[in-house]
C-alpha positions as CSV (number, residue, x, y, z in Angstrom):
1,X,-46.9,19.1,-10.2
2,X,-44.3,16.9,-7.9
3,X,-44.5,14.4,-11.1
4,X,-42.9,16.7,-13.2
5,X,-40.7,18.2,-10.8
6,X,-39.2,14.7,-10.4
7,X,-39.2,14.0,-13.7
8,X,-37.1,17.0,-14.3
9,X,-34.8,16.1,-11.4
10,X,-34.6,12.3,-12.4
11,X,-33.3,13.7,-16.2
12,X,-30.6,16.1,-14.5
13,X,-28.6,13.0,-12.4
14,X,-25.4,12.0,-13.8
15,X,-24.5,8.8,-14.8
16,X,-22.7,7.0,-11.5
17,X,-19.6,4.6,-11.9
18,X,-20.0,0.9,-11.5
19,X,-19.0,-1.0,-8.6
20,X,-15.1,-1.9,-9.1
21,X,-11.9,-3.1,-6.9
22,X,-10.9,1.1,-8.0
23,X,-13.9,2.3,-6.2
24,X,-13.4,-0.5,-3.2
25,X,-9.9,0.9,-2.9
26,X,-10.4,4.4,-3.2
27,X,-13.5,4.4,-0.3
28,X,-10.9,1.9,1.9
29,X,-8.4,4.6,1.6
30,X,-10.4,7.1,2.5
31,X,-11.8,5.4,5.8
32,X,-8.1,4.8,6.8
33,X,-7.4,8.5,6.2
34,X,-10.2,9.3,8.2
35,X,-9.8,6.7,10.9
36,X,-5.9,8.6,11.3
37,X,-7.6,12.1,11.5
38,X,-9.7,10.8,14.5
39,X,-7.3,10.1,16.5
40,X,-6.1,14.0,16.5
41,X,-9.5,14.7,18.0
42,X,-9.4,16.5,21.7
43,X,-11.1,13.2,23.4
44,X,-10.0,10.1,21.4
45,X,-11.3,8.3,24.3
46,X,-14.7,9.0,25.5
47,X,-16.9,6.1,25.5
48,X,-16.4,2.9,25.0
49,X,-12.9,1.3,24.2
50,X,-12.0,-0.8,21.2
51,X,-9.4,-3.4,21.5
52,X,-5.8,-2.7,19.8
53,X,-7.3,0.9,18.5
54,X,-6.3,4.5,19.7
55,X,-9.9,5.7,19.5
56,X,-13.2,5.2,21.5
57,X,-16.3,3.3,19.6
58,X,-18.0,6.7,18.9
59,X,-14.7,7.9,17.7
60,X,-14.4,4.9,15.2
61,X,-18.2,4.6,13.8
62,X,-17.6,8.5,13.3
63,X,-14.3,8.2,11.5
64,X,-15.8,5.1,9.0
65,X,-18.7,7.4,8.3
66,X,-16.7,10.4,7.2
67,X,-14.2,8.3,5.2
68,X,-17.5,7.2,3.5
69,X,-18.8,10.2,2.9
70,X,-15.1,11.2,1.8
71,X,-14.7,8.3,-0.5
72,X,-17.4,9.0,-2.2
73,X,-17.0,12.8,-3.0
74,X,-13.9,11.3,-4.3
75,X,-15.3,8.4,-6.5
76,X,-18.1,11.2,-7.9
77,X,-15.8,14.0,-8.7
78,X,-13.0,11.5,-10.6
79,X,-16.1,10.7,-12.3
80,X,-17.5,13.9,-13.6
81,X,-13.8,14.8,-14.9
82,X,-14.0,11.2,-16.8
83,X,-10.6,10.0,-14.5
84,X,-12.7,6.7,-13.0
């Protein structure tokens, strides 16, 4: 039973783009995107401070994980439409 239901799931995946300088650079823009949203945030500086940043530690590790997250909506969906 789970067997098949993976096999079925496993057959459905698209194919994912390689690992490029184009993917690099679309995921590094996409941090830095982020990384300028977080500092609109209410508290920018709650917690611990980083040297040289506008934005706490928390701020900064949540930033890098949403321009992750970002890029790589971006890197899938330029690939589906055959752009990447």
């Amino acid at each position: 039973m789970i067997s098949s239901t993976l096999l079925a799931a496993a057959a459905t995946v698209p194919a994912t783009p390689e690992w490029s300088p184009t993917v690099a650079i679309i995921i590094s823009a996409s941090s830095i995107v982020a990384l300028l949203l977080a500092t609109r945030i209410q508290y920018p500086q709650v917690g611990p401070k980083l040297p040289g940043l506008p934005i706490s530690l928390p701020a900064f590790i949540g930033a890098m994980a949403f321009g992750h997250v970002l890029g790589i909506g971006i890197v899938l969906g330029l690939t589906n439409i055959g752009r990447l």
